[in-house]
N, C-alpha and C positions, 0 to 999 in steps of 0.2 A: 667888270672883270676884276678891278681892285678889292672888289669886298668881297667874290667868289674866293678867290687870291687868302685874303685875311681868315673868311672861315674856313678853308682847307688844314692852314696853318691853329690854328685854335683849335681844331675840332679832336686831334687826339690829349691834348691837354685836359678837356673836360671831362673826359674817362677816368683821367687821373686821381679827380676830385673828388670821386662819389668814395663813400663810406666805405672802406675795407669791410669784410665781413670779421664780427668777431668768431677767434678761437673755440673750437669747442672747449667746454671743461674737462679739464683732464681729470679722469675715472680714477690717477694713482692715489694713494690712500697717503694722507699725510704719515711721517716717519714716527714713532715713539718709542723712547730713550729710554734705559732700564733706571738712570736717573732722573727724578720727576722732583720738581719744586715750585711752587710759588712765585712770580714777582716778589713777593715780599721775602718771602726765607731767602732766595740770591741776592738780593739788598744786605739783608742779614749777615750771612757767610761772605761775601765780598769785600773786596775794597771799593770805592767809587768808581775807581778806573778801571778795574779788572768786568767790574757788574755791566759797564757802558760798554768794554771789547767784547765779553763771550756773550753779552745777553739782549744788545744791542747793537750788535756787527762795526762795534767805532777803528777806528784805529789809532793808534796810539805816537806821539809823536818819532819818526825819524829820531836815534841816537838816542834816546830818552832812556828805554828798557833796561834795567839792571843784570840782565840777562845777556843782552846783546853783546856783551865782551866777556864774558863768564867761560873760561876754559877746562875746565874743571874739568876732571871724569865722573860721570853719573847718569843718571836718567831724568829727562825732562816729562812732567807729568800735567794733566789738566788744571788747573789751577782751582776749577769748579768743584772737579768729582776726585779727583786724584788717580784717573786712569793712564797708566804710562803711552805716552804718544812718540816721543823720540828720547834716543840714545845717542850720547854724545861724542861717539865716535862719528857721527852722519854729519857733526853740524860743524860748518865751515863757516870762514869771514867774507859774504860774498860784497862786502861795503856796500849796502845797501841801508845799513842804519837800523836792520832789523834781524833778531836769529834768525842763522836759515840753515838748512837742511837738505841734505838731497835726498831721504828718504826718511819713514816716519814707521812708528808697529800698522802698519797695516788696518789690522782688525778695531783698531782703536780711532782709526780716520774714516770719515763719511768726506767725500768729495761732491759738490755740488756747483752747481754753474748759479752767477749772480749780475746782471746787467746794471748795476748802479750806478756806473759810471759811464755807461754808454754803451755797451759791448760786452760781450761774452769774459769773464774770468772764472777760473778753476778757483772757488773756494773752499776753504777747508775747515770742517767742524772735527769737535771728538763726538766720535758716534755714542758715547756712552750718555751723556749730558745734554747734546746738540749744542753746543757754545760755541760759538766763531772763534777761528783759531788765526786767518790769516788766509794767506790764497799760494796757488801752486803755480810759475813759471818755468817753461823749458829752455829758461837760460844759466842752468845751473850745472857742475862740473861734468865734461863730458867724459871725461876717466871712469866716472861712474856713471848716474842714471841720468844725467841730463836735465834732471828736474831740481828746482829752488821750492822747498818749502818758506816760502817768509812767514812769521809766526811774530804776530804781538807778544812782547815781554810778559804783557800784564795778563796773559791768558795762559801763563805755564808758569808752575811752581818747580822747583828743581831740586832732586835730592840725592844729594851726594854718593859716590860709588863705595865710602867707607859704611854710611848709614843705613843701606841697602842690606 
């Protein structure tokens, strides 16, 4: 009776075990960028640190960015392509160590989902380039849209509202 007992108990467990089936392959067609470079030409044009955030998804340290206290009036641009992604009336202080934004041009952001860390994040490329830009949370001002762009310093070049 003890060991009927034990394999009863065991016996959905080992269902458990067997091999998931893998995913089919998704038929969607990878994305292409009307800016197109090389590894080496982004080496090139980059800084180190800029090449590692948009071209290698790194992030850059908390508080670090030269940007991240920049109040300026103007437009924030790709750092890569120089396509304008945010305007500096959107970007607020949300202490988080990094610019951030509650809204961005639109047509110049690709949103994409990235599991790196364990779980589902909203990340954010410029669609022109594909260059990681930062990721999208819905803990940003609810006066307006609710959403926090957090945006790497080293992934946006910024140019002044006089120079414009």
């Amino acid at each position: 009776m003890k060991n009927l007992l034990i394999a009863l108990l065991l016996f959905p467990l080992l269902g458990s075990c067997q091999q998931a089936p893998k995913p089919a392959k998704s038929s969607a067609k990878k994305t292409t960028y009307a800016v197109v470079k090389t590894d080496a030409e982004w080496q090139e044009i980059l800084s180190p640190l800029a090449y590692q955030v948009l071209r290698k998804a790194a992030t850059e340290r908390a508080f670090s960015g030269p940007l991240n206290n920049n109040k300026k009036a103007g437009t924030y641009v790709c750092a890569g392509c120089k396509s304008p992604l945010y305007a500096s009336e959107h970007k607020y202080d949300s202490g988080s160590g990094w610019p951030s934004f509650d809204r961005g041009v639109d047509k110049n952001l690709e949103y994409d989902v990235d599991y790196k860390i364990g779980y589902a994040r909203t990340e954010l490329k410029c669609a022109v380039c594909g260059g990681h830009l930062g990721h999208m949370f819905n803990d940003g001002p609810r006066a307006t849209t609710g959403k926090r762009h957090c945006i790497n310093s080293a992934a946006l070049a910024f140019i002044p509202a006089e120079d414009e």
